[in-house]
C-alpha positions, 0 to 999 in steps of 0.5 A: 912808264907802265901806262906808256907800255901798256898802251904801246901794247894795246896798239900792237895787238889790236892794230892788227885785229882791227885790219884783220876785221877789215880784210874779212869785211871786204872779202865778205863783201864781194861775196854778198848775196846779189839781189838784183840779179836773183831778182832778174832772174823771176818769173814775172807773174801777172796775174796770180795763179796756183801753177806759180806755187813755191817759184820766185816770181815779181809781181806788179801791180798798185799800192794804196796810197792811204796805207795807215801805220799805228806809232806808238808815241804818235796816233797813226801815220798814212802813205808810208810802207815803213817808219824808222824812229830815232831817239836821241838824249842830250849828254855829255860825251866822254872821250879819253886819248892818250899819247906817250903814256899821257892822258887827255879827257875832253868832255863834249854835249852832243845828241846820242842814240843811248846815255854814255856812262859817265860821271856826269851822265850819273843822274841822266836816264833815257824815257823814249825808245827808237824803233820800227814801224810797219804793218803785218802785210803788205798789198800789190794789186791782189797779192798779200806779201807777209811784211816781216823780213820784207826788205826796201832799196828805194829812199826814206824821207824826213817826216814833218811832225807838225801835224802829227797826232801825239799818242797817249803814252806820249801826252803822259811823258809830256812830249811836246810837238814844236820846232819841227821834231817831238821833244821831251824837255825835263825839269821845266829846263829851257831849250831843246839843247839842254842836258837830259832832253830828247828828241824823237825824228822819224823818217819813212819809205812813201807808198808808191803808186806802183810797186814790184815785188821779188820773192817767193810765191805761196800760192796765196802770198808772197813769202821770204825767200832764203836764197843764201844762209847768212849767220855769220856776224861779218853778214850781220855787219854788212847788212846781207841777210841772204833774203830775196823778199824785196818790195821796190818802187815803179814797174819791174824795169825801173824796180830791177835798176833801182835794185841795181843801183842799190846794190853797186852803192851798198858795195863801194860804201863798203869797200871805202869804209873797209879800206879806211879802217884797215889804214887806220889798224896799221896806224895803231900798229905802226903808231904804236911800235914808234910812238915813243918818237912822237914827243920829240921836235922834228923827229916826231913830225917826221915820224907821225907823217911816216906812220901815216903814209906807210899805213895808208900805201899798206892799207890801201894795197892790201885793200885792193888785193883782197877785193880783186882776188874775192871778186874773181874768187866769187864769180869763178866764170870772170876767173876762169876767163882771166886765166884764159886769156893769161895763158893764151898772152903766155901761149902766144909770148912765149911762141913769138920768143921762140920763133925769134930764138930760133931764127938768131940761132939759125943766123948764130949757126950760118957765122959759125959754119956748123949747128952749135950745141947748148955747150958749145953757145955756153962757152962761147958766151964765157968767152965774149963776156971775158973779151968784154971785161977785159976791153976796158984794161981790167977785170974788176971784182965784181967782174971776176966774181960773175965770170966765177959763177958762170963757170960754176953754174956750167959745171966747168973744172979749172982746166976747162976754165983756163982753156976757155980764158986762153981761147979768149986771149987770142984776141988782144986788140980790145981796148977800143969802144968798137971792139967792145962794142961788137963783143956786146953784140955778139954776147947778147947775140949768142945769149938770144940763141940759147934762149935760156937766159938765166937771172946770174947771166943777165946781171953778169951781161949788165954788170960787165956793159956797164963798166964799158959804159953800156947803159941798161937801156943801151942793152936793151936797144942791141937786144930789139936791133938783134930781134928785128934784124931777123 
């Protein structure tokens, strides 16, 4: 019992953290330093030239395609800009569930990035190291770029390591080049998949023929550029340093597009993974709160699918918010013309009602024979809604209880009340669909010409239509034929 209500607890608190994370991701995200249109925005540099000091320029040229790269497990790589080693270790991993208080381990082999700290990993320890490899410059035609922070948007590729040279280091660790990867067997145990081997698997970005640099110009190299301060963890989590410092594939056209498409990736990768596990948060919170409904038949299905898609309806919508409302908070001109053109529609809308509410009340005046006043519209709706209620032989409670407020909200006393309901008894003859109907009419008519049409009003109308068999849509079609015939 303690361990259920232990990890009801620990859902509910960390449920939402983990949407919180989420939501500060995606806001993050749509604020994220835009390389590529810093980079549009260089002054292209075709030649190199002191008066260029201290600008951001792109620079174009060609790139030697031998370009040698020293590993450590491995003698030397050529014609690539940057290795990416990944070590990965054979172990168990653990995983551990739990459900209504009830604890459930399964144990799994699986290739892993570190040794899981386990029971049966105990005597398990880890002798290869992932890693990064590239030079400490880099050379477009004439211009030395510092490789350090140096950023790269096009594709990395596998690297075949049959016929790649073993290091000394790796020779002693007794590392084998077979099956198409580096492996370290130990204990002289069989195959690759047994537990405590590794395996070493390198990817590289190709050097291309010709290249494109975006950054800042020295006046003798190409230097990282701090567009944007970047130090929060979220930027970290993201992958947005802020640096405009990028060496891109092709001439400045094709290099500007890549960067573009890079970029539009990097964000929807993002904005999917965030709305995911904000779903996922609200489970936990949800999942948490109801779980102890789980165990039971039916119901649990029941409550398990309900959890579910109320997490992802929550989840989703709340998503979408935040990377609407960032996105328009991050390119304030887009915000400023949605403004606009909101308040222009809102402009134009509220003109066009109000031409029409002057024209129904011009007609409204004409059939009355004088200019009526706001009070004089008010009580004549009093009395048209009254006739209405009362065409059906009866004034129910629901009626009587909106006839109540209207006279309430007008300030009305008791005497002007009962004058208002002898005015409206003059006309008796109102058990007929006709005469309802035309009241309707004439309700909705001096409704139109008042032009304030409050919410109590509305519900008062409704309510009293449709007990004389009157539809909203109904409503609606008296309404359209009220506007139209002006």
């Amino acid at each position: 019992m303690a361990e259920s209500k232990k990890n009801k607890f620990g859902g509910i608190v960390v449920g939402p953290i983990v949407v919180v994370m989420s939501i500060s991701v995606l806001w993050k995200n749509e604020g994220r330093f835009d390389y590529h249109k810093a980079a549009q925005a260089t002054l292209p540099m075709t030649e190199l030239s002191s008066e260029n000091k201290d600008q951001l320029v792109s620079f174009t040229d060609s790139m030697d395609a031998g370009l040698s790269l020293k590993g450590r497990y491995v003698e030397s790589f050529e014609g690539y800009l940057e290795i990416q080693r990944s070590a990965e270790i054979y172990c168990w991993d653990r995983t551990e569930t739990e459900n209504d208080g009830r604890k459930r381990v399964t144990w799994e082999l699986e290739w892993m990035s570190s040794v899981q700290r386990n029971e049966r990993n105990r005597n398990i320890t880890q002798q290869l190291n992932s890693g990064q490899i590239r030079p400490k410059t880099y050379q477009v035609g004439e211009l030395s770029i510092q490789a350090q922070a140096v950023e790269f948007v096009d594709s990395y590729i596998d690297i075949p390591t049959d016929k790649l040279t073993l290091s000394a280091e790796a020779k002693n660790l007794k590392v084998t080049n077979s099956g198409g990867m580096l492996q370290l067997r130990k204990n002289g145990q069989g195959s690759v998949g047994n537990l405590g081997n590794e395996r070493l698997i390198y990817t590289g970005m190709p050097v291309p023929r010709t290249a494109t640099y975006f950054g800042k110009y020295n006046g003798s190299s190409g230097v990282p550029h701090q567009a944007q301060v970047k130090d929060g963890w979220i930027d970290g989590l993201i992958g947005d340093t802020g640096i405009l410092h990028h060496l891109v594939a092709g001439e400045r056209e094709i290099a500007l597009a890549t960067m573009k498409g890079h970029i539009t990736r990097l964000k929807w990768i993002v904005r999917a993974a965030g709305s995911i596990v904000s779903c996922i948060g609200f489970m936990m919170l949800f999942g948490s709160a109801v779980g102890f409904l789980y165990h039971l038949p039916i119901i649990g299905s029941v409550a398990e699918w309900g959890v579910f898609v109320i997490s992802l309806i929550l989840g989703l919508t709340l998503s979408i918010i935040t990377i609407l409302v960032s996105y328009l908070a991050h390119h304030p001109i887009i915000l400023i013309l949605f403004l606009l053109m909101f308040a222009g529609a809102w402009i134009l809308i509220k003109g066009k009602a109000a031409n029409s509410q002057q024209k129904i009340k011009a007609r409204v005046d004409l059939d009355m024979g004088h200019q009526l006043t706001r009070d004089e519209l008010a009580e004549l709706q009093f009395i048209e809604l009254l006739r209405l209620a009362k065409a059906d032989q009866k004034v129910d409670t629901e009626e009587r209880k909106y006839l109540s407020q209207w006279a309430k909200r007008h300030g009305w006393n008791k005497e002007k009340t009962q004058e208002l309901i002898q005015r409206a008894k003059r006309d008796e003859d109102t058990s007929s669909t006709e005469f309802s109907g035309e009241h309707l009419r004439t309700l909705l008519r001096l409704a139109l010409a008042d032009g304030q049409l409050h919410r109590y009003e509305l519900n008062a109308i409704l309510t009293t239509a449709e007990q004389n068999g009157y539809s909203s849509s109904d409503v609606a079609k008296i309404i359209r034929n009220e506007k139209a015939a002006n």
